[in-house]
N, C-alpha and C positions, 0 to 999 in steps of 0.2 A: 504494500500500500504506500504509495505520495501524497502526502497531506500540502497543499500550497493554502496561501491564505493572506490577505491586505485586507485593510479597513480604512475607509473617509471619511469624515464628516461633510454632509451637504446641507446646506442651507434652505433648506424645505420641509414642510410638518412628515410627518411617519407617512402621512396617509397619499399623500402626494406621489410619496418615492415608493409606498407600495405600489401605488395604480400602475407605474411603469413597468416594475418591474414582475409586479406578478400575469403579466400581460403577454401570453406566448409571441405574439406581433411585433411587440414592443423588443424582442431581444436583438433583432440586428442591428437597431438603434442605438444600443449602450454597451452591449456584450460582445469585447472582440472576437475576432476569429469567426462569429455567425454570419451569414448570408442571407439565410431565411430562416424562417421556422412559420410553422402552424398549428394547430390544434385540430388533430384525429378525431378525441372523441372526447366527452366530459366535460369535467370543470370542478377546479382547484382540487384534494386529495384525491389520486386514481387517473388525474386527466390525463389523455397520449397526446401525445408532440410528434412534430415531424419538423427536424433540427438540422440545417446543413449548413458545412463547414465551408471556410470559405474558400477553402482547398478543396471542394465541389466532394466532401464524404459526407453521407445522407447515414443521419442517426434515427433509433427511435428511440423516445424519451418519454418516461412515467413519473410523474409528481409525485412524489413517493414523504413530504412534509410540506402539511399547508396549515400556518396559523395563521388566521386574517389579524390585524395585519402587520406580524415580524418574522415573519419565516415562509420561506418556500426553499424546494431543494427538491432535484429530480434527477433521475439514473438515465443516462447513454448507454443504449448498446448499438453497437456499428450493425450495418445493415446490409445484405447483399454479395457479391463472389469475394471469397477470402478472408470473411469478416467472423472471427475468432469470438466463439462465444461468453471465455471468460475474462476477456479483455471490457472493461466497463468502467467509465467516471459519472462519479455525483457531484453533482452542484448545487452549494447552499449562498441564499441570500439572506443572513439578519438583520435587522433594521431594531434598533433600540433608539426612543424618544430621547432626548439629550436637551432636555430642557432648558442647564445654564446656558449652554452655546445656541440656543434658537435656531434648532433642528433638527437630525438625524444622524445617529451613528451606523453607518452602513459597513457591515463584515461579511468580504465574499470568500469561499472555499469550494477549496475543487480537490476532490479525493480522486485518482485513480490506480486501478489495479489491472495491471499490466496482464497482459497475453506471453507470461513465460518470463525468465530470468536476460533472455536479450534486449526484450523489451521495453523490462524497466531499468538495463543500466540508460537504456537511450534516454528513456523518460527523464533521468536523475539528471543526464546530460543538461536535459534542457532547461532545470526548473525555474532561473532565471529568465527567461521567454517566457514561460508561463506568469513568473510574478510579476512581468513588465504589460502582461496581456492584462492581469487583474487592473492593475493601475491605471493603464488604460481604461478598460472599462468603468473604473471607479469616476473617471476623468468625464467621461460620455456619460454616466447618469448624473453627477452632477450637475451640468450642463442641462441635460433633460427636463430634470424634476428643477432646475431653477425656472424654465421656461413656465412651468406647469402644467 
C-alpha cells in the first residue's frame, strides 16, 4: 500500500467546497490527471463512476464513503485489455469547517495498491508527481469553490 496525502485551506464555507467536489462532473475541473468522469449509476454511498485518465485509461469507480458534507472517497479499478484486477486506488476528500480562518480545511488522499512488487517500486518512484498532482489539485479547487 502508498498512502500520498496534502491538505489546503480554501477560502469558502464547507458547503461550497463540498458541492464541487462531491460532484462526479465537477472532477476534471479541480482533480488532476482526470479528463472526464461521469456517473453510471446512483448517488452519493454505492454511486459508479466512469473516470478517465488523462492518459486516455478509463476507470470504474465506487463511492465507497459519503458523509454529507466532509467526506467522500471512492475505489479505481482499471478497466478493459491488461487491466490487472488487484491493482486499485482510493481516493478520499475531507473537508473540516475551520472557523478561525473563515473557511475550509481540505485533506486529499490517494491510497494505492499496486499490481505486484514491480509495480509498486514504480509507484514509490513517482510519489513526488503524485504529491505535486495533489497540490495541484488543491490549487484548482481552490480557485473553484472561490468562484462559487
Amino acid at each position: 500500500m502508498i498512502l500520498v496525502e496534502r491538505s489546503a485551506h480554501v477560502v469558502a464555507p464547507v458547503e461550497v467546497v463540498w458541492d464541487v467536489v462531491q460532484r462526479a462532473e465537477q472532477l476534471p475541473a479541480w482533480l488532476a490527471g482526470v479528463r472526464a468522469a461521469e456517473v453510471l449509476s446512483g448517488e452519493g454511498f454505492g454511486r459508479r463512476q466512469l473516470v478517465q485518465a488523462g492518459r486516455g485509461a478509463a476507470h470504474e469507480a465506487e463511492v465507497i464513503a459519503y458523509q454529507e458534507p466532509t467526506l467522500i472517497g471512492w475505489r479505481e479499478r482499471a478497466r478493459g485489455a491488461g487491466a490487472r484486477a488487484e491493482a486499485r486506488t482510493e481516493i478520499y476528500v475531507q473537508l473540516t469547517a475551520d472557523e478561525e480562518a473563515g473557511g475550509t480545511m481540505v485533506r486529499l488522499i490517494v491510497v494505492r495498491w499496486p499490481a505486484g512488487p514491480v509495480k509498486a517500486a514504480m509507484l514509490r518512484l513517482g510519489l513526488r508527481r503524485v504529491g505535486a498532482d495533489l497540490e495541484d489539485s488543491l490549487a484548482r479547487l481552490t480557485d473553484l469553490a472561490a468562484v462559487g
